[in-house]
C-alpha beads as a LAMMPS data file, in Angstrom:
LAMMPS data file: protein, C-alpha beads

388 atoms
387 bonds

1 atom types
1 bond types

-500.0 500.0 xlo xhi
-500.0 500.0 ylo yhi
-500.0 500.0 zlo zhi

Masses

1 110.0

Atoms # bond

1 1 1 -345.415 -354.981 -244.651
2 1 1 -342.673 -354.823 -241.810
3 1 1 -340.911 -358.371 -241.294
4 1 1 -341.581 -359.819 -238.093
5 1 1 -338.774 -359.326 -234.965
6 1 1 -338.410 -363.600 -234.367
7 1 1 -337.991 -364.229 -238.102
8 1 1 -335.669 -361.061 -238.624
9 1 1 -333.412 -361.742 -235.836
10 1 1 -333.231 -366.010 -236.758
11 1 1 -331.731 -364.995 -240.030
12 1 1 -329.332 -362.740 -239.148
13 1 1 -328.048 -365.086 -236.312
14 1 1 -327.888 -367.906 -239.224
15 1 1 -325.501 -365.881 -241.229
16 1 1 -322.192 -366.260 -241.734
17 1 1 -321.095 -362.803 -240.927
18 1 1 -322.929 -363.241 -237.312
19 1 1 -320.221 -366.061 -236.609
20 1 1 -317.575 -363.410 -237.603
21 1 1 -318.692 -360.977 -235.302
22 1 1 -319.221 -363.347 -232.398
23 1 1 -315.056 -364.044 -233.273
24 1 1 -314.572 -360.560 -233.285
25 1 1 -316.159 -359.660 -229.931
26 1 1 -314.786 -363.121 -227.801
27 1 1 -311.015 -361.987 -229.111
28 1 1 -312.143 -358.267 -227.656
29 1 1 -313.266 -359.817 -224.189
30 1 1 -310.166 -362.206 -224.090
31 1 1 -307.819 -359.935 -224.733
32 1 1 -309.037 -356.820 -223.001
33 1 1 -306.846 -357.839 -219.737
34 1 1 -303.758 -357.988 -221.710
35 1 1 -304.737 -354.441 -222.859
36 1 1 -306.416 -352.567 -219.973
37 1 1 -304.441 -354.178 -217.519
38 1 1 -300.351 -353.773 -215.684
39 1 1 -298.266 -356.489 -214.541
40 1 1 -297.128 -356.067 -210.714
41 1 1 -293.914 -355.728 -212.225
42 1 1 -294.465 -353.064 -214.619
43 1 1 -292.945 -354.952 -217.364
44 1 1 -295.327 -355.572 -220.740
45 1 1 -297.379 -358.573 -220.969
46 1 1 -295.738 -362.036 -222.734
47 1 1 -296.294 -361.554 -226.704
48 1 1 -298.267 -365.162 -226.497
49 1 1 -300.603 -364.123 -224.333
50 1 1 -302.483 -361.976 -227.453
51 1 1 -301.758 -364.899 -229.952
52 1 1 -303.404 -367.823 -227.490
53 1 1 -305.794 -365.035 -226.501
54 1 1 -307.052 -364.424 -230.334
55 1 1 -306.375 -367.808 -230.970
56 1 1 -309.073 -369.618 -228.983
57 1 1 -311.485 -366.440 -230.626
58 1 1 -311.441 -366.406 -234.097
59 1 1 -311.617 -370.107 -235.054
60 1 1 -315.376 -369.416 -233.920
61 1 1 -316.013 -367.601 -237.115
62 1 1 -316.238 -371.116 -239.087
63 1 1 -317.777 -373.083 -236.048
64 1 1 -321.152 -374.176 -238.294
65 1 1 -318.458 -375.433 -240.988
66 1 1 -316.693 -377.261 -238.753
67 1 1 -317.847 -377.519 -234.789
68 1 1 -315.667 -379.640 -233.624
69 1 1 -312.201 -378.821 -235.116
70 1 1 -313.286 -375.313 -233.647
71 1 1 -313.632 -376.361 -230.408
72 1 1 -310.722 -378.489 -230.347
73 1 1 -308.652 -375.210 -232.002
74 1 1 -310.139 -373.125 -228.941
75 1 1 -309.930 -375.800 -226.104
76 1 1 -305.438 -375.710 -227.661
77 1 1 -304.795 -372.574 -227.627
78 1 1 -306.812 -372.181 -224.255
79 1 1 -304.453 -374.722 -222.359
80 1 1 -301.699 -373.120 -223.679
81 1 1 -302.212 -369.552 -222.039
82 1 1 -300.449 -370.019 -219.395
83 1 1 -297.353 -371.451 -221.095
84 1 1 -294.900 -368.647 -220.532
85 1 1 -295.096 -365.433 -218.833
86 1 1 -295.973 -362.741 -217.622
87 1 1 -299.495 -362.797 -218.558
88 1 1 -302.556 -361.354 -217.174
89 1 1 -304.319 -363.624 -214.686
90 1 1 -307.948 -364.994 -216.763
91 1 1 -309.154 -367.957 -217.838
92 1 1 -309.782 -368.269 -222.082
93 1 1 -313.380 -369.363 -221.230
94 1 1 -315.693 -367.446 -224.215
95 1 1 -313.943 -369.306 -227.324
96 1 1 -314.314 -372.821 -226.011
97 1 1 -318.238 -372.190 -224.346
98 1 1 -319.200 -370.860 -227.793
99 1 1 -317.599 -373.404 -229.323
100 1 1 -319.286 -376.328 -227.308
101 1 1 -322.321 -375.144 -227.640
102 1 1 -322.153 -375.346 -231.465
103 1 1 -321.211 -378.794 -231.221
104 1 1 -324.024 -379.321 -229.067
105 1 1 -326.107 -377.928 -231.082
106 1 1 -325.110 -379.928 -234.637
107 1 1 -323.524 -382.951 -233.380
108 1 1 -324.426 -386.613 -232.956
109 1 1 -324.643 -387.699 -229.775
110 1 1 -321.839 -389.786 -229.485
111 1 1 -319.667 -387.096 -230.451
112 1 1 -320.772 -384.249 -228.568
113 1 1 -321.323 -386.528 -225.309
114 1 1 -317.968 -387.685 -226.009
115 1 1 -316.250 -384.312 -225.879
116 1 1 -318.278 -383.293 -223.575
117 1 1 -316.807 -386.232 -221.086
118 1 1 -313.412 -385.155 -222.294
119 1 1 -313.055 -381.934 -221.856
120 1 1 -314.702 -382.327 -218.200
121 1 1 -311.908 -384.982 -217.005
122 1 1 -308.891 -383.088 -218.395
123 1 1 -310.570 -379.855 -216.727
124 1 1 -310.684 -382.021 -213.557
125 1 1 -306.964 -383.186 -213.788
126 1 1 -304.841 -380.151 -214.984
127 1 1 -306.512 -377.191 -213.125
128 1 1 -305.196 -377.029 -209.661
129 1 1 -307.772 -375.390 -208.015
130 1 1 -310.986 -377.180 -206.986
131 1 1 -312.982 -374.203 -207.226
132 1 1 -311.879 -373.340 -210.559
133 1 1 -312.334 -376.971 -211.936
134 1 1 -316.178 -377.124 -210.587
135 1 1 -316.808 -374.078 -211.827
136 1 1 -315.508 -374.664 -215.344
137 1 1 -317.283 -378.358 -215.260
138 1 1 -320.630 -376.149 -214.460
139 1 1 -320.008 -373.751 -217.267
140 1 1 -319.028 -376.754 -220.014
141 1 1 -322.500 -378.314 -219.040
142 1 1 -324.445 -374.917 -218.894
143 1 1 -323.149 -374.082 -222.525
144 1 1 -323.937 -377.934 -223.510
145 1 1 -327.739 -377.729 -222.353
146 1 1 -328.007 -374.311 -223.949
147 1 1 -326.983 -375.714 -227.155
148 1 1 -328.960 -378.889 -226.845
149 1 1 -332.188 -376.499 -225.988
150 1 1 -331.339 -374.510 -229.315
151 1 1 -331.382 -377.550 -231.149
152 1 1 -334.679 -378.399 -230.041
153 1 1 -336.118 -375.234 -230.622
154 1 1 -334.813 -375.286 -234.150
155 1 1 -335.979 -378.782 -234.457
156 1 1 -339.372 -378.064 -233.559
157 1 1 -339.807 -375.119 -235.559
158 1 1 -338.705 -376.937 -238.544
159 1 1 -341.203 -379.881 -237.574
160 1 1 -343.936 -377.210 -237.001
161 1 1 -343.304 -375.597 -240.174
162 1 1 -343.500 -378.796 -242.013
163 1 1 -346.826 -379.516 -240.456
164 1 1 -348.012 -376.369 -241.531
165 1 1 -347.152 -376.853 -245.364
166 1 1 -348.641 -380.719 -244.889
167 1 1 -351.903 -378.907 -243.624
168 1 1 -351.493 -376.312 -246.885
169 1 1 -351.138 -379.321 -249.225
170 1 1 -354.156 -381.190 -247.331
171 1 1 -356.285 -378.259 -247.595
172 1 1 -355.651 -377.386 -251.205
173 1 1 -356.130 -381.018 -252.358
174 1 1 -359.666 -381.155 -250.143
175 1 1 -360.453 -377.933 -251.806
176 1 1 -359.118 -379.733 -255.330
177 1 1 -361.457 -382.589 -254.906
178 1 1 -364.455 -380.566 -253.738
179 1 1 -364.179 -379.002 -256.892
180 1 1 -363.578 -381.946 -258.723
181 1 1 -366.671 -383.417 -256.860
182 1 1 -368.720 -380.492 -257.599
183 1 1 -368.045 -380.737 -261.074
184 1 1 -368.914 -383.832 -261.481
185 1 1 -372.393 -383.047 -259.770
186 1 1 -373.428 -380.209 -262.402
187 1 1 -372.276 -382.771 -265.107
188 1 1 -374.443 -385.070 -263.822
189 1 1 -377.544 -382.479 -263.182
190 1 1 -376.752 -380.954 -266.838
191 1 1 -377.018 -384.628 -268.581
192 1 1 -379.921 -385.336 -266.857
193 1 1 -381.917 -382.188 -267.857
194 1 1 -380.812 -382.090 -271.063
195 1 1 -381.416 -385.891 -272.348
196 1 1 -385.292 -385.374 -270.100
197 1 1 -385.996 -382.274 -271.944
198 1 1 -384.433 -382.866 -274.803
199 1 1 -386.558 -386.526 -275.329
200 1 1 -389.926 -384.866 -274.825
201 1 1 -389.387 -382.108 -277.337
202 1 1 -387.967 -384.620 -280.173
203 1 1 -391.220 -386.765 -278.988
204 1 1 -393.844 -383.684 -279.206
205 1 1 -392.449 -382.384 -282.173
206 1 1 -392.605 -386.124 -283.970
207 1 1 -396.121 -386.170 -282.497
208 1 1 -397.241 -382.303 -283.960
209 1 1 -397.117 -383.045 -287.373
210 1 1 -399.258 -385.969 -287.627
211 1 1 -402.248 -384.620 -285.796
212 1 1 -402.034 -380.720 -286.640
213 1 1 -404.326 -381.340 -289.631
214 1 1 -406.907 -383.888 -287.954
215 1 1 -406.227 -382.373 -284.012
216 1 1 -405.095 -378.967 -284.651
217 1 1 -405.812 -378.760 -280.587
218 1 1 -403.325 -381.456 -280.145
219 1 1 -400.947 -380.362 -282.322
220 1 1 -401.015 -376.598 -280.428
221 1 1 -400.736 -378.133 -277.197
222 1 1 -397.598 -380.311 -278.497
223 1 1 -396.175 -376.874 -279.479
224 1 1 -396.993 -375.476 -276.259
225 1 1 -395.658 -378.624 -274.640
226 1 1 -392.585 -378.287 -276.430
227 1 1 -391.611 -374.872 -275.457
228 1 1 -392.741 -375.361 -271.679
229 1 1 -389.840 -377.963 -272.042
230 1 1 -387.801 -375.720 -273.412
231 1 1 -388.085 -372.708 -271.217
232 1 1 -387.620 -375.257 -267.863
233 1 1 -384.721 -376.652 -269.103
234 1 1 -383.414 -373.240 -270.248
235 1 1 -383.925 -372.149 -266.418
236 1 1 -382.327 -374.757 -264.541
237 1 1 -379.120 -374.741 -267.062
238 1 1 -379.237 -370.961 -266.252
239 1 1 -379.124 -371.977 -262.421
240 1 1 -376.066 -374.655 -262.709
241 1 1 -374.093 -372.227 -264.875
242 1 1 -374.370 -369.466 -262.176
243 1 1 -372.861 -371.764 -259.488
244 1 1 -369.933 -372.462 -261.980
245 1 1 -369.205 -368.038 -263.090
246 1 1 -370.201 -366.886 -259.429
247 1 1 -368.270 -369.155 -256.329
248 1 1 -369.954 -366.930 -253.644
249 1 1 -373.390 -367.018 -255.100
250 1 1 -376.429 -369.251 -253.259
251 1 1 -376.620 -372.439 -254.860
252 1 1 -380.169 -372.503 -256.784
253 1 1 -382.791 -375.459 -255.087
254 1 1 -382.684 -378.174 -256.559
255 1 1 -385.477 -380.519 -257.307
256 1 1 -386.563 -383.717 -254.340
257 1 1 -389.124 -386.550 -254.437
258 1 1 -392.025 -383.574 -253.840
259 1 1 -391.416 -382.022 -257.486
260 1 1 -392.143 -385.869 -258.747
261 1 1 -395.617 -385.619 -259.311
262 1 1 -394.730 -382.179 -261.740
263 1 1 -392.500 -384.055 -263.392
264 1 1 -394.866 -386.842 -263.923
265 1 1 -397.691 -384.858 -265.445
266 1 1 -394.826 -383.459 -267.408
267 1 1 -393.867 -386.726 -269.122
268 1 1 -397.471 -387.577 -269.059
269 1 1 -397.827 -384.368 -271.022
270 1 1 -395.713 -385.981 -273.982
271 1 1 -397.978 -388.466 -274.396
272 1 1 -396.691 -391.136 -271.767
273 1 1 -399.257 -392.688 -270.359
274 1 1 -397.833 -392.369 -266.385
275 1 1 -399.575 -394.091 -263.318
276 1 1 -397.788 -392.582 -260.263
277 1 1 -398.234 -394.474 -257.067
278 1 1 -397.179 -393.858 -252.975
279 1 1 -397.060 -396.557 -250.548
280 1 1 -396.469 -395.889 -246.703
281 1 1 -395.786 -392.728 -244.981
282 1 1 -393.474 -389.789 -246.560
283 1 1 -390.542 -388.914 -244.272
284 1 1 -388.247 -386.410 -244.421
285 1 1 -385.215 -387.405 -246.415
286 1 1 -381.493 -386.143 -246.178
287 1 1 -380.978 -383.641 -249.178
288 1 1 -378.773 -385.155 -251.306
289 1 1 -381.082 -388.312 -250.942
290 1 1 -384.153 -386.115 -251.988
291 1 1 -382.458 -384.475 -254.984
292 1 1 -381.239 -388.224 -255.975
293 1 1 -384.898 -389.898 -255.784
294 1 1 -385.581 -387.231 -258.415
295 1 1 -382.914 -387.411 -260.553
296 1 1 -383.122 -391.407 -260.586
297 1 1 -387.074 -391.180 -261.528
298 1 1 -386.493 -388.296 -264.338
299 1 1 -383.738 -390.610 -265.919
300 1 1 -386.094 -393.532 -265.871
301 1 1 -388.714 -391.824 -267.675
302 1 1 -386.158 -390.295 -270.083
303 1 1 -384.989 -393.622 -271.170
304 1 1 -389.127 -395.151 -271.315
305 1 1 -389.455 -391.695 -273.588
306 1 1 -386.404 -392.520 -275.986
307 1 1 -386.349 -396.258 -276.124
308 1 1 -389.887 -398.150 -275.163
309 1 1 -392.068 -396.908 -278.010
310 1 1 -395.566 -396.602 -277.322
311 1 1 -395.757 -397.716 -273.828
312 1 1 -397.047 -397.493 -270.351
313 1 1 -394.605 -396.239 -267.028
314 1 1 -395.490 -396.731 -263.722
315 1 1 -393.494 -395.014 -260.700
316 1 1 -394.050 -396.411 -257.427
317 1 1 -392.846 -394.834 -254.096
318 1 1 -392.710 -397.198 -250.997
319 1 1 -391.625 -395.149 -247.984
320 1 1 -390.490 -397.863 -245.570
321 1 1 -389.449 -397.399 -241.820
322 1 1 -385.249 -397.646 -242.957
323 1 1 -385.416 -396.128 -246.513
324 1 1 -387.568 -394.973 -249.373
325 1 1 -387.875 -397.629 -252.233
326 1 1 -388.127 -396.574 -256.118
327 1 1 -389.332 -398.603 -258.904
328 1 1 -390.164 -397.234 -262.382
329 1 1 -391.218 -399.953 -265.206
330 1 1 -392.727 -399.783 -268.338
331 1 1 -394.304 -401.771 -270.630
332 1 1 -392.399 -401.071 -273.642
333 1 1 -390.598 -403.455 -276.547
334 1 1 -387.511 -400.789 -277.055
335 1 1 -389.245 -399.705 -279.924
336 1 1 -389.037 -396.667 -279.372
337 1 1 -388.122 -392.902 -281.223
338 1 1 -384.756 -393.230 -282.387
339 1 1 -382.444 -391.127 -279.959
340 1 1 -379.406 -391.585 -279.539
341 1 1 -377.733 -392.980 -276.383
342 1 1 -375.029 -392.283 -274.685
343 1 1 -374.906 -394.800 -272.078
344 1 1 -374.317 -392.809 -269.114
345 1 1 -378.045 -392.695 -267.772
346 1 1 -378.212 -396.465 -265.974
347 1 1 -374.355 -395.529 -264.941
348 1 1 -375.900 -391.956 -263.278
349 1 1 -378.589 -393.905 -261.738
350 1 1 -376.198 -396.277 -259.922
351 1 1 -373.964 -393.630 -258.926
352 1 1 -376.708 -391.045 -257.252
353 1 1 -377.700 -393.611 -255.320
354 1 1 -374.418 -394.481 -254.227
355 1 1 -372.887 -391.273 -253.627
356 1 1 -376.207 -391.166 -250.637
357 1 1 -375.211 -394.476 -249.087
358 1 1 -378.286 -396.649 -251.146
359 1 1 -378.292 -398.933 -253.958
360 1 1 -379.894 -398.722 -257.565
361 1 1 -380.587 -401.628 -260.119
362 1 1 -381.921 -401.524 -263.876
363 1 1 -382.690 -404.728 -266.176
364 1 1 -386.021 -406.654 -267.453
365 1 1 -389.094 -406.628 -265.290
366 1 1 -388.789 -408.634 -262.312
367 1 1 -391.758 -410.509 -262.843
368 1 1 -390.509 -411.780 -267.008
369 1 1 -393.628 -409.226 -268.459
370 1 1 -392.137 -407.325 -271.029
371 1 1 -390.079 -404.116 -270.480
372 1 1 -387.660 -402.448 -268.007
373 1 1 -387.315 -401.546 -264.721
374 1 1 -385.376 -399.434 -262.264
375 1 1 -385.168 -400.428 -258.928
376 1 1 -382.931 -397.803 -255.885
377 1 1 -383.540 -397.814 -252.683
378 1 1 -382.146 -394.515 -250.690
379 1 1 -381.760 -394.131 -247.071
380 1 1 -383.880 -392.170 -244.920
381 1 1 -380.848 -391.140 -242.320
382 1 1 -377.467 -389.985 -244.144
383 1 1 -374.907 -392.761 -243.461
384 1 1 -372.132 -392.488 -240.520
385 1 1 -368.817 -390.869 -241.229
386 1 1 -366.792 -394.181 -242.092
387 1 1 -369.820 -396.522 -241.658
388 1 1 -368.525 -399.571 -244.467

Bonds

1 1 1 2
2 1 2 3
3 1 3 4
4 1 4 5
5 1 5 6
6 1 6 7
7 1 7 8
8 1 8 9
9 1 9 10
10 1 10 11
11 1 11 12
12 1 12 13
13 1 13 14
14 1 14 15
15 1 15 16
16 1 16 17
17 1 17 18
18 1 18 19
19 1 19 20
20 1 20 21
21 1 21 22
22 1 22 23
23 1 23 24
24 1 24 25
25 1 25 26
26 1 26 27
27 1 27 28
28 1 28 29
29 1 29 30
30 1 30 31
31 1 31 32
32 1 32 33
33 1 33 34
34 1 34 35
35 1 35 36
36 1 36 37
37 1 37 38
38 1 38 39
39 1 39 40
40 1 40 41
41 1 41 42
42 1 42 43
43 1 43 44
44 1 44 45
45 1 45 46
46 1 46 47
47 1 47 48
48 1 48 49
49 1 49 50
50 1 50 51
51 1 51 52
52 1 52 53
53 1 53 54
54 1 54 55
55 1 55 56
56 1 56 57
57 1 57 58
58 1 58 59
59 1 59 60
60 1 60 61
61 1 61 62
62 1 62 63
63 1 63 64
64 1 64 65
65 1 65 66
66 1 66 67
67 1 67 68
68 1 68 69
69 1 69 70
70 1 70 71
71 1 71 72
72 1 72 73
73 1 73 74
74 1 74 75
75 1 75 76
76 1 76 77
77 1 77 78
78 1 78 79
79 1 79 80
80 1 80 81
81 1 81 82
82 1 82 83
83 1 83 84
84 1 84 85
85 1 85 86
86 1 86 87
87 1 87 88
88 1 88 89
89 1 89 90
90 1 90 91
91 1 91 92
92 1 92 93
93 1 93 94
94 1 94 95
95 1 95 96
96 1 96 97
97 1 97 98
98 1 98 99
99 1 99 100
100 1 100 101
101 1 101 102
102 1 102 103
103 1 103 104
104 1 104 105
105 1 105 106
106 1 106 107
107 1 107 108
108 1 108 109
109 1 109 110
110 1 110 111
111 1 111 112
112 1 112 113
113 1 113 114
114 1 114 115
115 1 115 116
116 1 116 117
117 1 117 118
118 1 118 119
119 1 119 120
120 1 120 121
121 1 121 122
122 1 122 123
123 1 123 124
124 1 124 125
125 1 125 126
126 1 126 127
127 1 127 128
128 1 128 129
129 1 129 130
130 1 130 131
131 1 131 132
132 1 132 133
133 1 133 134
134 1 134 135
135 1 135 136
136 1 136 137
137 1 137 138
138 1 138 139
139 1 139 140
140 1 140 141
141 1 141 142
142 1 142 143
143 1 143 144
144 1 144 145
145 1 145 146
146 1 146 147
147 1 147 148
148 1 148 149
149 1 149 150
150 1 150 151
151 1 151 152
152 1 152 153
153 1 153 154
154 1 154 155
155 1 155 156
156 1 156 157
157 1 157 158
158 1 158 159
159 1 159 160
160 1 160 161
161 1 161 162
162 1 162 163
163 1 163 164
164 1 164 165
165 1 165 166
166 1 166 167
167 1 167 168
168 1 168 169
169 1 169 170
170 1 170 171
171 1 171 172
172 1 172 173
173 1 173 174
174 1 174 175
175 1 175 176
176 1 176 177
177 1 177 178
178 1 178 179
179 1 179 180
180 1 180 181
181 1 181 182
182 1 182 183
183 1 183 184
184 1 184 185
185 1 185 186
186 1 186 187
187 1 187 188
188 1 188 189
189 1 189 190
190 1 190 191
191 1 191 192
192 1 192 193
193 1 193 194
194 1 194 195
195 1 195 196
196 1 196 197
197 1 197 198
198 1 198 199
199 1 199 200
200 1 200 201
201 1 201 202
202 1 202 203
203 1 203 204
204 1 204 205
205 1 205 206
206 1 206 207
207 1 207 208
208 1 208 209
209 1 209 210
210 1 210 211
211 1 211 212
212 1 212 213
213 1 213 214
214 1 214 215
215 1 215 216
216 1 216 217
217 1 217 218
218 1 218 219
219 1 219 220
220 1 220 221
221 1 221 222
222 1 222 223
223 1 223 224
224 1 224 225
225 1 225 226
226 1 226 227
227 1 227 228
228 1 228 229
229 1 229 230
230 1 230 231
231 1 231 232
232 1 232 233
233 1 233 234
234 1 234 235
235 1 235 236
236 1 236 237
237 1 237 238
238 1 238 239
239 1 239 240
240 1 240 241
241 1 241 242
242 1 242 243
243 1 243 244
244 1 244 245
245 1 245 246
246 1 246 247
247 1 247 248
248 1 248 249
249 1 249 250
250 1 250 251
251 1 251 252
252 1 252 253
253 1 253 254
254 1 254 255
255 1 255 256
256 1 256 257
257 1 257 258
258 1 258 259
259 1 259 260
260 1 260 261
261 1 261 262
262 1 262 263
263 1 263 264
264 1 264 265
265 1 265 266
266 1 266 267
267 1 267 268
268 1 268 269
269 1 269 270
270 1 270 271
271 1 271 272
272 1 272 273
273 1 273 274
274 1 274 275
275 1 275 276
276 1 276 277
277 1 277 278
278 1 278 279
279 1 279 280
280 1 280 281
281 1 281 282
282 1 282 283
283 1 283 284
284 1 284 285
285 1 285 286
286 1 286 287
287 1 287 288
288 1 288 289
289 1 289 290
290 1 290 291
291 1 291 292
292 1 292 293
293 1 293 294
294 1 294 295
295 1 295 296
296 1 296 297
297 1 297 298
298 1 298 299
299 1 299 300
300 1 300 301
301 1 301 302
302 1 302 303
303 1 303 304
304 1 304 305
305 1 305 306
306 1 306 307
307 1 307 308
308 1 308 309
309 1 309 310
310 1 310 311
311 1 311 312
312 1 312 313
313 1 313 314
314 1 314 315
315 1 315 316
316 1 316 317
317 1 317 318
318 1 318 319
319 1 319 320
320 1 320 321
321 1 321 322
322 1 322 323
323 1 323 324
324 1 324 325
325 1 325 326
326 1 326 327
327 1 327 328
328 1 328 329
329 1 329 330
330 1 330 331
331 1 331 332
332 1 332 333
333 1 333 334
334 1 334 335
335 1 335 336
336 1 336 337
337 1 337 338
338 1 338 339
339 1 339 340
340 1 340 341
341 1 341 342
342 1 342 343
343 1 343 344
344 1 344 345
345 1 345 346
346 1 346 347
347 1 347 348
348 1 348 349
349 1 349 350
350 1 350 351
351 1 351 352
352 1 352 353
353 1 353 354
354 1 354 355
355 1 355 356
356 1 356 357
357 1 357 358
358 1 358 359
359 1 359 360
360 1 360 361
361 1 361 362
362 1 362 363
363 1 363 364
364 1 364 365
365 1 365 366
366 1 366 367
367 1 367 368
368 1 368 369
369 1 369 370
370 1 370 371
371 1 371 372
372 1 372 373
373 1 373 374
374 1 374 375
375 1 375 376
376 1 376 377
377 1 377 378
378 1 378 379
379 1 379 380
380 1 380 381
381 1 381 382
382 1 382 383
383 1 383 384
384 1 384 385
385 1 385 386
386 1 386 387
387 1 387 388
């Protein structure tokens, strides 16, 4: 791939052997009178005039090292031209403009403004011609603004280049955290499938046994139950899995409040006795709201499945004017089928409903009967970016 022009020609103007060549051609140009030219006299040019001539040239070849010994090297041997004769009639101008402009360029203020003032007064007192001394005084002040401009060009490149690898770092670590976030969600989807499905198999397979002699129906539609369970969780691990091996793939539907009556018959299916109850109007509901009342009411009925025993549930939707309240209770003593627990359901419930601007709540029953509850209201408009 060919290297841009701009970018190309920067570096080579930044190296050191540029600076030698710039040396090279001012001590051409300054001394090119001496060389091409004949004293009026006919006799040969002073021997000084070459030395002052390359003299206020070649210090230019170190003037990023060291800009202002370089211009004070050029601005010497420049006043001294004309300190014996003959010599060819020019001014030693290209040494000391090169120079202050590289001092305009890398300098503090104070020092650069400083020469600057300098070499303007002493231009203004030793040259006896007006016309010469404006037009040097123009010159000094052309090469200082063209090295002042260069400065700011570099400076906002290098600004504008910094911005650009902030933005890089920004992006990456917003990409980082979507990632992170996304990760997180599967977890949470995966733990909730698996402890739901996972309960009303150990359940159904607890109940088969004991009725497959005196219900054999029963017992085949626990078996049945139990791989119905099986197969649906099977599928929707299949579906999170494929967003993790395939980034560009469509991300599978997930499940809102309208799969909750399916997943109530489901439970009821296990042999939970489920009443499921809707109060007010359904609205529509933001997604990640939808996919949360879900979630929040299949975790419920997971933990009534593991830890209540033999008890009653009861989910209750109340779809208010501002948000969409969720309470699921049971009946139960916590005598329940010994699962094990892993104490990250009530913490999943809280955070769904967070992570959609509501609230969530699980403890006794409100009302001292015994059992549990879980209480969430969710939002029916997603919250405002930055909205406390």
């Amino acid at each position: 791939m060919p290297v841009p022009v701009a970018p190309r020609f920067r570096r080579l103007a930044s190296s050191p052997w540029s600076d030698a060549a710039l040396a090279a051609g001012a001590a051409v140009a300054q001394t090119a009178p001496l060389l091409f030219q004949q004293s009026s006299s006919g006799q040969p040019w002073h021997w000084w005039g070459y030395v002052a001539a390359v003299g206020a040239s070649l210090p230019l070849a170190a003037r990023r090292r060291a800009p202002v010994a370089v211009l004070l090297g050029c601005l010497a041997f420049s006043g001294l031209y004309d300190l014996v004769g003959p010599l060819a009639s020019q001014p030693l101008w290209y040494g000391v403009l090169v120079a202050l402009y590289g001092v305009a360029a890398g300098c503090p203020f104070r020092v650069r403004m400083s020469l600057l003032a300098v070499m303007c007064l002493v231009g203004l007192i030793t040259v006896g011609s007006p016309d010469t001394a404006t037009r040097g005084i123009v010159l000094y002040v052309a090469a200082y603004a063209l090295g002042r401009a260069s400065a700011g060009s570099r400076a906002q490149a290098a600004a504008l280049a910094e911005r650009a690898l902030r933005l890089e770092r920004e992006r990456r670590m917003d990409e980082e955290r979507a990632a992170e976030r996304e990760r997180a969600r599967i977890a949470r989807d995966m733990h909730d499938v698996l402890a739901h499905s996972i309960s009303l198999m150990v359940v159904q397979a607890e109940a088969g046994p004991v009725v497959v002699e005196t219900a054999p129906a029963r017992a085949s539609a626990a078996f049945d139950a139990i791989a119905d369970t099986g197969r649906d969780a099977l599928d929707q691990l299949r579906r999170m899995l494929s967003v993790l091996k395939d980034d560009d793939g469509t991300r599978a539907p997930q499940p809102t409040v309208h799969d909750l009556p399916a997943l109530v018959r489901q439970v009821a299916g296990a042999g939970l006795e489920v009443r499921y109850d809707v109060e007010g109007e359904p609205r529509p509901l933001p997604a990640d709201c939808g996919v949360a009342a879900y979630r929040i009411v299949q975790e419920a009925l997971t933990n009534i499945v593991k830890h209540a025993g033999e008890a009653r549930a009861e989910v209750r939707l109340r779809w208010r004017a501002a948000a969409l309240e969720i309470r699921v209770v049971d009946d139960g003593r916590g005598a329940g089928t010994v699962l094990p627990s892993g104490r990250n359901g009530l913490i999943g419930i809280r955070e769904r409903a967070a992570a959609c601007g509501g609230t969530a709540a699980a403890g006794p029953r409100a009302d001292r009967r015994p059992g549990f509850e879980v209480r969430a209201r969710l939002p029916l408009a997603a919250p405002e970016e930055g909205a406390a």
